[in-house]
C-alpha positions as CSV (number, residue, x, y, z in Angstrom):
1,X,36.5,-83.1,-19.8
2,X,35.9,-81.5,-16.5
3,X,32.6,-79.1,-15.8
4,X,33.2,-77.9,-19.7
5,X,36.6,-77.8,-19.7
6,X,39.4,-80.0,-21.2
7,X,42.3,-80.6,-19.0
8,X,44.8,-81.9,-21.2
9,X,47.8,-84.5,-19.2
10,X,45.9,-85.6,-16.3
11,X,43.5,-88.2,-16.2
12,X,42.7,-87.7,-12.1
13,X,39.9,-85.8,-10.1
14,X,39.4,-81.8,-10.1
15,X,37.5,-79.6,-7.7
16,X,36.6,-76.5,-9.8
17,X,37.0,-73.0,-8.1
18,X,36.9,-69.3,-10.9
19,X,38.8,-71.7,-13.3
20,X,42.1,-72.8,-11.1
21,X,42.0,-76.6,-10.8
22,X,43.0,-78.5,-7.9
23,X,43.9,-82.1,-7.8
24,X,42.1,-84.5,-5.3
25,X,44.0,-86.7,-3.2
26,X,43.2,-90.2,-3.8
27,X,40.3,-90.7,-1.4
28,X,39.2,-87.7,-0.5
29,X,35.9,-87.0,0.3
30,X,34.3,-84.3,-2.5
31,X,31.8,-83.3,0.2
32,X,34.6,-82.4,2.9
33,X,36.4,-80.7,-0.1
34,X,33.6,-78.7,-1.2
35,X,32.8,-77.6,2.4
36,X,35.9,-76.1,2.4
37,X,35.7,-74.4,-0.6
38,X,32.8,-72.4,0.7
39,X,34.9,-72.2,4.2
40,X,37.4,-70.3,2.0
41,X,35.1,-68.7,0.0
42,X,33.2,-67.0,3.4
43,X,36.7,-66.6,5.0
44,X,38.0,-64.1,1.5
45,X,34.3,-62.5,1.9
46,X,34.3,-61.8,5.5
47,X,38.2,-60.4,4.5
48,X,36.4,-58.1,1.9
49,X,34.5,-56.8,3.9
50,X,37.2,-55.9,6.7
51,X,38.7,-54.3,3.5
52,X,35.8,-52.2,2.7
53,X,35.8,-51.5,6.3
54,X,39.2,-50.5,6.1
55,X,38.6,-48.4,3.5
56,X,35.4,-46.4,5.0
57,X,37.9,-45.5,7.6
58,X,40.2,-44.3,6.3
59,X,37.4,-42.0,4.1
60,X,36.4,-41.1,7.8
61,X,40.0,-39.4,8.5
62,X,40.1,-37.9,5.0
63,X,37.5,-36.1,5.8
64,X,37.2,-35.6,9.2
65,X,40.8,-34.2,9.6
66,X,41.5,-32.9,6.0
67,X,37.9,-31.8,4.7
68,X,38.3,-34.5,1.7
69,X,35.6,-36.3,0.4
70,X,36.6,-39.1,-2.5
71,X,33.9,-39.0,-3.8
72,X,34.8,-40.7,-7.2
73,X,36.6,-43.5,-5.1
74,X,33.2,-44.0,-3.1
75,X,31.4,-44.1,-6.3
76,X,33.6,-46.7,-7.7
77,X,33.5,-48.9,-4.3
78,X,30.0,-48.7,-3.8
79,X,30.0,-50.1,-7.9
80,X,32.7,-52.1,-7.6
81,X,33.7,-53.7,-4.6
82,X,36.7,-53.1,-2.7
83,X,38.8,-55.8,-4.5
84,X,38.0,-54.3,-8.0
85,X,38.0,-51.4,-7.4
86,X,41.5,-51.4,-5.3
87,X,42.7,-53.1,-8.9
88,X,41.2,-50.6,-10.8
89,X,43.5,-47.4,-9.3
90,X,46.7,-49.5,-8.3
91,X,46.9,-50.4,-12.2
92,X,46.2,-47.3,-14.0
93,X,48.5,-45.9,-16.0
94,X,48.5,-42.7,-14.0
95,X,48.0,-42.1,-10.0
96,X,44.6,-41.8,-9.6
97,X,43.2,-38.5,-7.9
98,X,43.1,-39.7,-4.4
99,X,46.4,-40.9,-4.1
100,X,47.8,-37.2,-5.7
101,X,45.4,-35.5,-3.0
102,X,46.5,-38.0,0.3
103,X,50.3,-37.0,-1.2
104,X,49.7,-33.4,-0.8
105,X,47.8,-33.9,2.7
106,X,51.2,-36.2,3.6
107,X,49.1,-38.6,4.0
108,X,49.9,-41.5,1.8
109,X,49.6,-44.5,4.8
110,X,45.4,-43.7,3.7
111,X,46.0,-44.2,0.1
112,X,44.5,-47.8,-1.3
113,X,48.1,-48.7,-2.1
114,X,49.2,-48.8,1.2
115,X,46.6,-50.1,3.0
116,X,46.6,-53.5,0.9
117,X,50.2,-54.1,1.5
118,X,48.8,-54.3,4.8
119,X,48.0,-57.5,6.8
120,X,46.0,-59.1,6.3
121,X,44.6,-57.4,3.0
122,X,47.5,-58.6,1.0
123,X,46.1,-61.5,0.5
124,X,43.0,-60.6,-1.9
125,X,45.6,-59.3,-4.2
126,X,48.4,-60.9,-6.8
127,X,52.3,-60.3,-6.7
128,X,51.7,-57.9,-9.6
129,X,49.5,-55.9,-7.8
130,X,51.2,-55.7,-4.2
131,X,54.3,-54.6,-6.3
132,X,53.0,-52.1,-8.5
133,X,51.3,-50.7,-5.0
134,X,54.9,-51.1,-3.3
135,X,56.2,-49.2,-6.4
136,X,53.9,-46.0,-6.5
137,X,54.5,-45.3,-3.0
138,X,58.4,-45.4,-3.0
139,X,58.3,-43.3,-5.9
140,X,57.3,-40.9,-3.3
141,X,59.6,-41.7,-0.7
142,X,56.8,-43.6,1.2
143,X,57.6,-47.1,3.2
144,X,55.8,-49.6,4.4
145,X,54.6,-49.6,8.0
C-alpha cells in the first residue's frame, strides 16, 4: 500500500502525482524526483496561464473587431480555469454558443477548439479531446493552421 492506495503486481517504489504512478529507478534520489515534480507542476501552470492568456486574446479580437462579448465563456473561465473549462465546451454534446457565433463571424481559428490544437496548448489536453476539437472544426470545413 502506497499513500492509501493498493498497487497490486509491483512490489517497487512509487512517486504519487493526481493518482498516475510512476516507478522509481533503483537509486534515485526521492528529493531530486519530487523537485521535479513541482518543476513540472510550475512548468503545466505557467502553460495555463499562457492559455488563459491565449484565450483573453482572442476575447480582445472578438470584440474589438466583431462587437462580441462571450460573456458566458468568461463566466465559465473566470470559475473554471482555462483547462476545465476548454473540456467543458470541446465535450458537450452540442457546439457551444461561441463556437456557432466565431462560425458565423468566419472566424473559427478564435474558437477554443482551435486554439488548443495549437502549440504548445495541446499538451494540457488528452487524445480524446484534441480529437473531438479536430472533429468539430472539420465539420465545418475548418483546418488546422
Amino acid at each position: 500500500m502506497h499513500n492509501g492506495y493498493e498497487v497490486a503486481g509491483y512490489a517497487g517504489n512509487f512517486v504519487s502525482s493526481n493518482d498516475l504512478f510512476t516507478p522509481l529507478a533503483a537509486g534515485t534520489n526521492r528529493k531530486s524526483v519530487a523537485q521535479l515534480g513541482i518543476m513540472l507542476k510550475n512548468m503545466m501552470n505557467k502553460l495555463e496561464d499562457l492559455l488563459e492568456g491565449e484565450f483573453h486574446r482572442a476575447v480582445s479580437i472578438c470584440i474589438g473587431q466583431y462587437g462580441y462579448r462571450p460573456s458566458y465563456f468568461l463566466q465559465m473561465l473566470g470559475n473554471h480555469g482555462p483547462v476545465d473549462t476548454t473540456i467543458r465546451l470541446v465535450t458537450a454534446s452540442k457546439f457551444h454558443e461561441g463556437f456557432t457565433r466565431l462560425w458565423e463571424l468566419r472566424r473559427l481559428d478564435l474558437t477554443v477548439e482551435a486554439i488548443i490544437l495549437r502549440n504548445p496548448y495541446k499538451q494540457l489536453f488528452t487524445k480524446e479531446v484534441l480529437d473531438k476539437a479536430r472533429e468539430r472544426l472539420e465539420q465545418l470545413g475548418y483546418k488546422e493552421e
